[in-house]
VEXTOR-450541 format. One record per residue (C-alpha): residue in three letters; y, x, z. Coordinates in pm, whole numbers, padded with zeros to 5 digits, always signed. Layout:
# residues N
ALAYXZ...
//
This chain:
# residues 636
UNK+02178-09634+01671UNK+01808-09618+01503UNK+01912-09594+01175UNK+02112-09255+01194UNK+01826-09085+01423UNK+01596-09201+01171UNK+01782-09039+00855UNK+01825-08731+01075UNK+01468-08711+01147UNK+01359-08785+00731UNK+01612-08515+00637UNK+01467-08261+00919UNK+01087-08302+00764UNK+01216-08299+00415UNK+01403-07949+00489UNK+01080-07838+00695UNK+00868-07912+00360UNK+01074-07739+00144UNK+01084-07438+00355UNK+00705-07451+00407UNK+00660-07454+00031UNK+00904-07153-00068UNK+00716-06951+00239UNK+00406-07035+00056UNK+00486-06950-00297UNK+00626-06643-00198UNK+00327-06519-00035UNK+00140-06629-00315UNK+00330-06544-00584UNK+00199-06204-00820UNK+00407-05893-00828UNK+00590-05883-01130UNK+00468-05640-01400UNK+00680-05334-01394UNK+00741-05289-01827UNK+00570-04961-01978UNK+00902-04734-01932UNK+00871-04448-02222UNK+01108-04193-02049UNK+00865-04215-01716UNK+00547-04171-01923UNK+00704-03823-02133UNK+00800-03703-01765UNK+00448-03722-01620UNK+00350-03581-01998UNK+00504-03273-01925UNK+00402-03225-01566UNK+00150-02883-01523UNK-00086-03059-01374UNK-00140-03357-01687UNK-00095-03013-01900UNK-00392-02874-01707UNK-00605-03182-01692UNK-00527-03194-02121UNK-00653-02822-02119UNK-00999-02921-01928UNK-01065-03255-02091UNK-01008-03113-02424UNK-01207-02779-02408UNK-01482-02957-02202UNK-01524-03272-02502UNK-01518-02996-02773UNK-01800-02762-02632UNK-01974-03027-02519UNK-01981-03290-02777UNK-02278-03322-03014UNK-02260-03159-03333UNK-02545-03344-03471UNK-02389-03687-03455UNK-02044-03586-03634UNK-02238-03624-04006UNK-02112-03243-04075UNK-02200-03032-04389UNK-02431-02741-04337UNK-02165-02482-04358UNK-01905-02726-04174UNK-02197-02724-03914UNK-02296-02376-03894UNK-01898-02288-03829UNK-01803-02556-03548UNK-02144-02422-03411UNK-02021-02038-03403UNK-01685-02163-03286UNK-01813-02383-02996UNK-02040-02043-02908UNK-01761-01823-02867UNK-01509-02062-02650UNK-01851-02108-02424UNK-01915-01724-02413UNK-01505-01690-02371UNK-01525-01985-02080UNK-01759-01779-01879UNK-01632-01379-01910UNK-01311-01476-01905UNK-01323-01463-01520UNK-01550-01164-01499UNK-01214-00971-01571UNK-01297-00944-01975UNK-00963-00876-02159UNK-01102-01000-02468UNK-01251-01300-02410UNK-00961-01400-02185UNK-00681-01320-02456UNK-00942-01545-02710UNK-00934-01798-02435UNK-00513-01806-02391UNK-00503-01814-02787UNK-00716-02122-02787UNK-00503-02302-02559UNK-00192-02158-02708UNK-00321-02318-03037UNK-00387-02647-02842UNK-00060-02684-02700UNK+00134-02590-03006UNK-00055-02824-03240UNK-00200-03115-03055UNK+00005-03186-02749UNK+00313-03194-02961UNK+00556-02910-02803UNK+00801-02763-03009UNK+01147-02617-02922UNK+01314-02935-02827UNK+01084-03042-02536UNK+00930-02707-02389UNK+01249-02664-02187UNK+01122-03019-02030UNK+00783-02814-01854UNK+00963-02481-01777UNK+01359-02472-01698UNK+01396-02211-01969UNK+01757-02233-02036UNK+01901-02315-01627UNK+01833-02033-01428UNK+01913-02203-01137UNK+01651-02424-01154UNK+01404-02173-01214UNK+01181-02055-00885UNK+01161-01680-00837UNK+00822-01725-00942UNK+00914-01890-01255UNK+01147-01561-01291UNK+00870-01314-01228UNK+00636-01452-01487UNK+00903-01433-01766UNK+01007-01103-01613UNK+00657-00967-01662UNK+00589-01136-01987UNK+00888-00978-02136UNK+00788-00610-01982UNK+00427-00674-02082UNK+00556-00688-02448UNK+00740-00374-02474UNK+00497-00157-02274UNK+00176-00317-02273UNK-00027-00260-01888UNK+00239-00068-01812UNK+00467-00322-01806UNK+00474-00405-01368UNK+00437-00038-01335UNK+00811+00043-01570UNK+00946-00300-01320UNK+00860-00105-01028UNK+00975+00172-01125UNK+01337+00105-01312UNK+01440-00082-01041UNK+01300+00099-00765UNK+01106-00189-00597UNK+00820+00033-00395UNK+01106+00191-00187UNK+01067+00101+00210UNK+01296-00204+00320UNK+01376-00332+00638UNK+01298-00673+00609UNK+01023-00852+00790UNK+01044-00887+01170UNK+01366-00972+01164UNK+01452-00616+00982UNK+01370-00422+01299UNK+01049-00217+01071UNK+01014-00065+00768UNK+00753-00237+00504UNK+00643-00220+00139UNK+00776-00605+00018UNK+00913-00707-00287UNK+01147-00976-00257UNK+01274-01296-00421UNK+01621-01222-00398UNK+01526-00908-00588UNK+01338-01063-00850UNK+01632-01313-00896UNK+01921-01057-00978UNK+01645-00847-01216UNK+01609-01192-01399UNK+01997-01230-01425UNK+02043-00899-01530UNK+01767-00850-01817UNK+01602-01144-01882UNK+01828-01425-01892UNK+01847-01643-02170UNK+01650-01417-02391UNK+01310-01596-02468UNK+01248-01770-02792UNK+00942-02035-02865UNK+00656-01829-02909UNK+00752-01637-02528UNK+00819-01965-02357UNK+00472-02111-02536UNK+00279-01748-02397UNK+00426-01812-02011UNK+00326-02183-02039UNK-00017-02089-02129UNK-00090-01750-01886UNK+00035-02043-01642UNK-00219-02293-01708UNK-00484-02058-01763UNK-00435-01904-01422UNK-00531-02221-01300UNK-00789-02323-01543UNK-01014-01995-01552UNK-00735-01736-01426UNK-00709-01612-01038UNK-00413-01796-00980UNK-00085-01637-00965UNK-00263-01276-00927UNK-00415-01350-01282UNK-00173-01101-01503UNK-00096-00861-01216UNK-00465-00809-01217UNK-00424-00671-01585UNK-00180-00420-01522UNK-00245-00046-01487UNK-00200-00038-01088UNK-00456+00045-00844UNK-00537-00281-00715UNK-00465-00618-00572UNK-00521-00844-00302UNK-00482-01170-00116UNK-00564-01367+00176UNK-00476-01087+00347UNK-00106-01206+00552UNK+00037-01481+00710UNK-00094-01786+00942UNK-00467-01889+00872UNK-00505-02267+00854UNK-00799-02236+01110UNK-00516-02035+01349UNK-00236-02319+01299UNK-00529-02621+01406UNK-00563-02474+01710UNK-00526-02743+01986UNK-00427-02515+02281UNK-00079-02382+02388UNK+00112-02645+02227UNK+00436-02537+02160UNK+00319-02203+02021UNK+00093-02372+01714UNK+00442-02582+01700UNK+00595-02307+01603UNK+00328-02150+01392UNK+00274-02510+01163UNK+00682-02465+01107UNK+00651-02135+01009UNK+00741-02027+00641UNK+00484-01721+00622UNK+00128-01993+00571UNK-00198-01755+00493UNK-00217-01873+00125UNK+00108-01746+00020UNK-00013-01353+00041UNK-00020-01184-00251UNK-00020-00794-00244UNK-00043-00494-00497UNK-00172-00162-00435UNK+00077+00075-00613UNK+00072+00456-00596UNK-00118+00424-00271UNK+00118+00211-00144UNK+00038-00172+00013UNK+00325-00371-00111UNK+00396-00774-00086UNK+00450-01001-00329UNK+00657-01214-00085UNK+00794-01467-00366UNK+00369-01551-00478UNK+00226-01801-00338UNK-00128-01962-00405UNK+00021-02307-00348UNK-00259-02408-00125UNK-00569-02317+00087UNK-00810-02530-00175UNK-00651-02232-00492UNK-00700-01916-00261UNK-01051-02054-00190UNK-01094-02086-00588UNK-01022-01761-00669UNK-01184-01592-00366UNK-01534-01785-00495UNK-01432-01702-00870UNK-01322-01330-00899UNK-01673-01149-00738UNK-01892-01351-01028UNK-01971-01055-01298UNK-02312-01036-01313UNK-02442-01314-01082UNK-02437-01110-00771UNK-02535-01419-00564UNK-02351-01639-00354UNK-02083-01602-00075UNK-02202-01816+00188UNK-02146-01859+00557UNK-02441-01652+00640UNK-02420-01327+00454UNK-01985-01384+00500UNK-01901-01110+00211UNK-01963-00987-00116UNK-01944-00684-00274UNK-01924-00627-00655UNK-01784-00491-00953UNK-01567-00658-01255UNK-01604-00660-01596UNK-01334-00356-01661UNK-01522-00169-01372UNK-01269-00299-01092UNK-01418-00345-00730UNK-01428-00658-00565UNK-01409-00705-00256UNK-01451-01065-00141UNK-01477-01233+00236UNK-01490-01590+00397UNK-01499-01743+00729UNK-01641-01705+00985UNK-01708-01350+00909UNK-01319-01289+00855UNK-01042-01530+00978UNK-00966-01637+00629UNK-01072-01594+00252UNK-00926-01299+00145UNK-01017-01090-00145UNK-00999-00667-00256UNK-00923-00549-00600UNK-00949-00193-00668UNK-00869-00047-01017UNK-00946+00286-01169UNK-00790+00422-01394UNK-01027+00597-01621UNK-00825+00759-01904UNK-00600+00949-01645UNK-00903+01039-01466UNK-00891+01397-01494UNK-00773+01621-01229UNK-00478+01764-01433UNK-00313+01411-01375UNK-00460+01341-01005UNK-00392+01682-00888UNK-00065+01715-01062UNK+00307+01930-00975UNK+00413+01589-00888UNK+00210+01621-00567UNK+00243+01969-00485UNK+00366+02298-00626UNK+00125+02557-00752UNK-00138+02271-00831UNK-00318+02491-01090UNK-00480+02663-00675UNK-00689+02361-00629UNK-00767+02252-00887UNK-00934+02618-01012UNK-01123+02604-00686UNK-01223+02270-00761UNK-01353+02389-01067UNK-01521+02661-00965UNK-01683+02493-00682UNK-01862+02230-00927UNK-01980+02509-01174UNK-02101+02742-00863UNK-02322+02471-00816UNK-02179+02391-00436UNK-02242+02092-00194UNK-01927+01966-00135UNK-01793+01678+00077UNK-01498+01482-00046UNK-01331+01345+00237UNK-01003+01181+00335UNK-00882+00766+00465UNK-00949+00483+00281UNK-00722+00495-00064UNK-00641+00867-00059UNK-00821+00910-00373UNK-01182+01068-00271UNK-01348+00847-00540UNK-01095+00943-00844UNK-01154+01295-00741UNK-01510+01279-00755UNK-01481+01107-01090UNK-01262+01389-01261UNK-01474+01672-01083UNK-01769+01582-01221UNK-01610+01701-01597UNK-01678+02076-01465UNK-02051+02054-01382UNK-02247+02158-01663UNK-02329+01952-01880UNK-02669+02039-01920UNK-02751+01940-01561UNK-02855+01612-01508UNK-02661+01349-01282UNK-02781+01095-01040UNK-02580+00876-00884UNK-02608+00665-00569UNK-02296+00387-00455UNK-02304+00062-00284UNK-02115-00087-00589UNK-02068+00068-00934UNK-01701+00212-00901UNK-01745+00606-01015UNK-01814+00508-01371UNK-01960+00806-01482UNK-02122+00668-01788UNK-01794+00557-01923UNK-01641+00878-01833UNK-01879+01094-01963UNK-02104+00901-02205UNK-02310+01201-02388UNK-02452+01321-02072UNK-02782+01243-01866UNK-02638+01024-01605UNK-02740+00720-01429UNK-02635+00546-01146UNK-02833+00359-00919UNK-02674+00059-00617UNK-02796-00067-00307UNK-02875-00431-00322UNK-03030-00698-00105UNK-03357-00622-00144UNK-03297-00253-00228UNK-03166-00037+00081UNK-02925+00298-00026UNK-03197+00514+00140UNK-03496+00382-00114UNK-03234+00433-00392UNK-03209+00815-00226UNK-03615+00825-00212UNK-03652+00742-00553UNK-03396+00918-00741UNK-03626+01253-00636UNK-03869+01132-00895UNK-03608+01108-01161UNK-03571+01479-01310UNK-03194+01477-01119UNK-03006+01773-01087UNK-02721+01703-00955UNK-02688+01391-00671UNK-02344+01211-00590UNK-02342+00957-00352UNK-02058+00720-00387UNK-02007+00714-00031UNK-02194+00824+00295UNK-02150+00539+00523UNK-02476+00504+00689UNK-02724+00677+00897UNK-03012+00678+00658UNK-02811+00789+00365UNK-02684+01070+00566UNK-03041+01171+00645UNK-03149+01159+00303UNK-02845+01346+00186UNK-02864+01625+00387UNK-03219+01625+00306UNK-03163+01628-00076UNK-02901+01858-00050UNK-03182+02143+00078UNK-03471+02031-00128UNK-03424+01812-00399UNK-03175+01889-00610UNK-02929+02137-00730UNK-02619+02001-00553UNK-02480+01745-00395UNK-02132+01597-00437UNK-02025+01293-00149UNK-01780+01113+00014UNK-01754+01077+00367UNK-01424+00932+00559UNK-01388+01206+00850UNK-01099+01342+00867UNK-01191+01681+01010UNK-01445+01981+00941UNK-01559+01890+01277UNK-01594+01508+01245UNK-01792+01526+00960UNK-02061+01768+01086UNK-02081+01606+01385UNK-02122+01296+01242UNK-02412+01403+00962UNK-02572+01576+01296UNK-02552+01240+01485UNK-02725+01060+01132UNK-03030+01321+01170UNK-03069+01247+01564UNK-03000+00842+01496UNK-03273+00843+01255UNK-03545+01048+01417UNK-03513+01281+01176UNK-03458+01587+01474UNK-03479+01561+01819UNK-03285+01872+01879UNK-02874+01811+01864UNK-02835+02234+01787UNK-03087+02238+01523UNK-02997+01906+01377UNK-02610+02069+01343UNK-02765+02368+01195UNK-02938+02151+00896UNK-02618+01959+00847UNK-02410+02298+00787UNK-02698+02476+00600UNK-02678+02142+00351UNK-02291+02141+00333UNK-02087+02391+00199UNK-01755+02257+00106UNK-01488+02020+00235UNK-01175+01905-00015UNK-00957+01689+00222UNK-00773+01432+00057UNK-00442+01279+00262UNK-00219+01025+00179UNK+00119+00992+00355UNK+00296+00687+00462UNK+00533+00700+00139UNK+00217+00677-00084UNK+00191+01014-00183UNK-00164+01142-00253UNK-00277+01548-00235UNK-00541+01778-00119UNK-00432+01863+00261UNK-00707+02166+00262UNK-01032+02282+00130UNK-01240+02392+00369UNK-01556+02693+00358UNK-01821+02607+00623UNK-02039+02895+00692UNK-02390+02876+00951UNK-02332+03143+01234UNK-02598+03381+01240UNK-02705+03616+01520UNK-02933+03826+01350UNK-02719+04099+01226UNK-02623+04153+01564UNK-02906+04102+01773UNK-03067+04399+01570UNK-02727+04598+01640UNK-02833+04496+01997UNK-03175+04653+01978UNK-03069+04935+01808UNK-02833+05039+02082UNK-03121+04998+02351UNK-03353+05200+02143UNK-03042+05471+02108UNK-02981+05503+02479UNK-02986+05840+02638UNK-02994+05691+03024UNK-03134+05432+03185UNK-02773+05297+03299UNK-02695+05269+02939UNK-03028+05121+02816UNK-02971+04894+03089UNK-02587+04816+02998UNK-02748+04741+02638UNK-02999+04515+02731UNK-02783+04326+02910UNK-02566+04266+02621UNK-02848+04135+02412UNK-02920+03898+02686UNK-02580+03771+02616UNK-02612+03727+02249UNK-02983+03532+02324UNK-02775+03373+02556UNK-02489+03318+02271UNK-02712+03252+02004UNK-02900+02958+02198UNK-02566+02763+02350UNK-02262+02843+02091UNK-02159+02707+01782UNK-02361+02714+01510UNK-02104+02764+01227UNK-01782+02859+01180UNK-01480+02661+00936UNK-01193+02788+00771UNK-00945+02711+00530UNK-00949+02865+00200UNK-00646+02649+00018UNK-00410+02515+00212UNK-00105+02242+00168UNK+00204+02390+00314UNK+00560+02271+00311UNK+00471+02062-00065UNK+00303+02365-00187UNK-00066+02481-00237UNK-00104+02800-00104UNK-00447+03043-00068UNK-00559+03104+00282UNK-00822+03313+00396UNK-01069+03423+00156UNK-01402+03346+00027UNK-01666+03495+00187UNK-01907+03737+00006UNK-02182+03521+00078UNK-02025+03194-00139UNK-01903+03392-00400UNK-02291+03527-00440UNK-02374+03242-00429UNK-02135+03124-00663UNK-02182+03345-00907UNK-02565+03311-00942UNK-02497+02936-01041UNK-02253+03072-01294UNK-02279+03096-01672UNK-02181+03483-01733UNK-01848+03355-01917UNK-01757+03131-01600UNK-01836+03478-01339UNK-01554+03669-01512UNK-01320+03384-01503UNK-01417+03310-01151UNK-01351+03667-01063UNK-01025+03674-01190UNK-00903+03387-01016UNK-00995+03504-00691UNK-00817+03888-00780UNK-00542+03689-00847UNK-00491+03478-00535UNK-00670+03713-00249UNK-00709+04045-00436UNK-00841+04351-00180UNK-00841+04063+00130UNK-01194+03944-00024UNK-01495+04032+00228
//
């Protein structure tokens, strides 16, 4: 009986062992080495992202490697030298919205891809899904969309898009298609592509979408980069959708549930401004919080106008092509967002902004217009943000003589004047952050100015200083001001004397204000975009002198002393009048009726002298004309 317990028990231990010593060289053993696999490595090859990182780590070695140490020949020297220069000087305007130095940059990396990396026909498909639409993103389908319009028709090409397929109409999409909204969809984009651009790129297209893609990323403003280019009035982001901030939010539960599930994040908000119309770019997306943030802190840099920083929370500047930026941050605004407005300076001219296309019988305002800048008259442009105050300042300015002098006050350079009108005495002066608008105002009176233009009367102590100039300092004055009546605007000028300490008096402060201003051209834009002049607008002081001596004349004329008595009493009413009515009187002298321009009531005898003595004698008989033509015998 011991034997077979004792075999038992040997073979147990000797099972035990073995088990303990496969355990143990398991744990122990080194992960086998995976062989180099060729197919993985060309996959990762073609990725964007080791396409991007090539880009950097090329560029960066080239400009910053040491020319000295490379053993070159003194003309061999002097060329890589002038060559590294101009990627360095193309590296840093590129982003300051520099055409030029951007399309040098893309050519650069164009010749990179092309000759270095190794693409050719074969293997480009293997970055872009050229040749399976179905694999393409609506993205994907936009770029070659607008690559293959931006060939034909140049900066024009997103505005023929929009317009050949009619993609600023209304839709009824968002909200669950219960409201009407300016959006341009995927779904749209995706039948455009099938319809025009499938299967028609060769090489050299594919190699230019490849490389507007990496430089978007690399230098660019991310998928807004090309849109930027094109001959709209402006673009921004940052501006829709869920905040990440919003979706962190620990309270109410199921509510930020729903929000992190939601498919509209605050990075995926690109928008266009088109023909005064707001329209989304629902199929652009930034990709992430970290890229919006890049191109918020990237697209304000022209000029070095300081940094955006959680204090100051915003910055305000101009581009390279004289587009406004716009630029804000948290926690001044819920989220970075940024503000892109374009002018268009060769259609600045008020034959294209005041066109048939907005109103019949066009040639009505835009006379008066004329006439108003060569009479020499202080006129307020006013009208909501986007209706077009600043163009029409811009293409006004052509009609002031050109041997007055121009001065020019804005917050950010955006009228342009110089470009405009290069051969005349102009010069514009900002506000910066050691420079206040009002100093700006103060010193431009010791710069031989004849005429003043303020970009835009937003404060208190500009409006002081501008009604101020307007009497004293200068010929004219030409502003902008965002009321949107005659009343508004007076009142609010009158409020900027009393806020300052300028007057005391609320009656004489509104008589200053409509002794200063003479004019107001009221720009409106309507819900479907469309841009005209709703009215322009005499403003005339009320003045009780002509009848008060009426009044005294009848007193002096009085046969009894019931009517001496009746007369005095009348003058007591016009004291009485003169010291608690209204100061001035508005009225409309052009008019927008019905989509037509149509004259109102007439000029009174008072402008047109007034006018007229600012007139060259040429520019009196024209002006004469014009107003026999549209109020013949009603003139005062």
């Amino acid at each position: 009986m011991g034997m077979p317990y004792t075999i038992n028990f040997i073979v147990i231990i000797l099972i035990l062992i073995v088990l303990i010593g496969f355990l143990f060289l398991s744990l122990n053993r080194k992960p086998a080495q995976a062989k180099p696999n060729k197919d993985n490595e060309d996959l990762k090859r073609f990725e964007w992202d080791s396409l991007l990182q090539y880009v950097k780590t090329t560029i960066n070695d080239f400009v910053n490697s040491s020319l000295l140490d490379m053993g070159l020949s003194g003309e061999e020297y002097a060329r890589r030298l002038a060559v590294v220069a101009e990627l360095r000087s193309a590296m840093k305007n590129a982003t300051n919205g520099d055409i030029q130095e951007k399309m040098y940059l893309k050519q650069y990396i164009y010749d990179l891809l092309d000759r270095n990396y190794g693409l050719n026909e074969e293997n480009i498909n293997r970055i872009m899904p050229f040749e399976d639409a179905d694999e393409l993103s609506d993205h994907d389908k936009f770029d070659i969309l607008l690559h293959l319009y931006k060939k034909q028709y140049g900066f024009q090409g997103l505005t023929q898009l929009i317009d050949r397929h009619g993609l600023d109409q209304p839709k009824r999409v968002i909200e669950g298609g219960s409201v009407d909204s300016y959006i341009i969809t995927g779904e749209e984009i995706s039948k455009i592509y099938n319809k025009e651009a499938r299967n028609r790129l060769e090489y050299t297209d594919k190699m230019s979408i490849i490389v507007q893609r990496i430089y978007c990323r690399y230098k660019g403003f991310g998928v807004i980069d090309d849109i930027r280019d094109m001959a709209i009035d402006g673009v921004s982001g940052g501006v829709s959708g869920i905040p990440t901030a919003m979706q962190m939010v620990e309270d109410e539960m199921e509510l930020m549930h729903g929000m992190r599930q939601s498919k509209h994040p605050g990075y995926q908000s690109a928008w266009i401004f088109f023909r005064g119309k707001s329209i989304h770019l629902s199929f652009l997306s930034f990709g992430s919080d970290i890229e919006l943030k890049r191109v918020c802190q990237n697209i304000y840099k022209y000029d070095n106008p300081g940094q955006l920083t959680e204090t100051n929370g915003f910055k305000v500047n101009e581009m390279k092509d004289g587009s406004r930026v716009v630029v804000v941050r948290p926690p001044f605004a819920e989220s970075w967002a940024f503000f892109v407005r374009k002018f268009d300076l060769p259609n600045m001219t008020l034959d294209k902004l005041v066109s048939s296309k907005s109103g019949g019988n066009a040639e009505l305002p835009r006379e008066m217009i004329k006439h108003l800048m060569k009479g020499a008259q202080v006129t307020a442009f006013t009208g909501p943000q986007g209706s077009g105050k600043t163009s029409l300042i811009m293409a006004s300015v052509k009609y002031i003589y050109a041997t007055l002098t121009l001065r020019i006050q804005e917050m950010t350079f955006e009228l342009h004047l110089r470009r405009l009108y290069p051969e005349r005495n102009s010069l514009a002066f900002r506000e910066t952050d050691s420079i206040s608008g009002q100093a700006g105002l103060d010193l431009q009176k010791k710069t031989d100015g004849s005429v003043n233009i303020l970009g835009e009367v937003a404060t208190d102590p500009v409006a002081a200083w501008m009604i101020q100039m307007s009497q004293v300092a200068s010929l004219f004055t030409i502003f902008t001001h965002h009321a949107t009546t005659v009343r508004e605007l007076v009142w609010s000028l009158r409020n900027s004397l009393l806020k300052t300490g300028v007057f005391q008096n609320e009656r004489i402060a509104e008589e200053q204000v409509v002794n200063a201003v003479k004019w107001d051209i009221h720009v409106r834009k309507e819900n479907d975009g469309r841009r005209y002049i709703e009215r322009i607008t005499e403003i005339t002081p009320v003045t009780y002198e002509s009848e008060m001596l009426e009044g005294e004349g009848e007193l002096n004329k009085g046969d009894t002393l019931e009517s001496k008595l009746d007369a005095l009493v009348e003058l007591q009413r016009e004291a009485y009048r003169r010291s608690s009515g209204r100061v001035w009187t508005a009225r409309n002298i052009v008019e927008y009726r019905d989509g037509e321009y149509v004259a109102a009531s007439p000029i009174s005898a008072q402008k047109i002298e007034s006018m007229m003595f600012n007139m060259v004698q040429e520019d009196r008989i024209h002006f004469q004309e014009f107003l026999d033509r549209y109020w013949g015998d009603n003139l005062e």
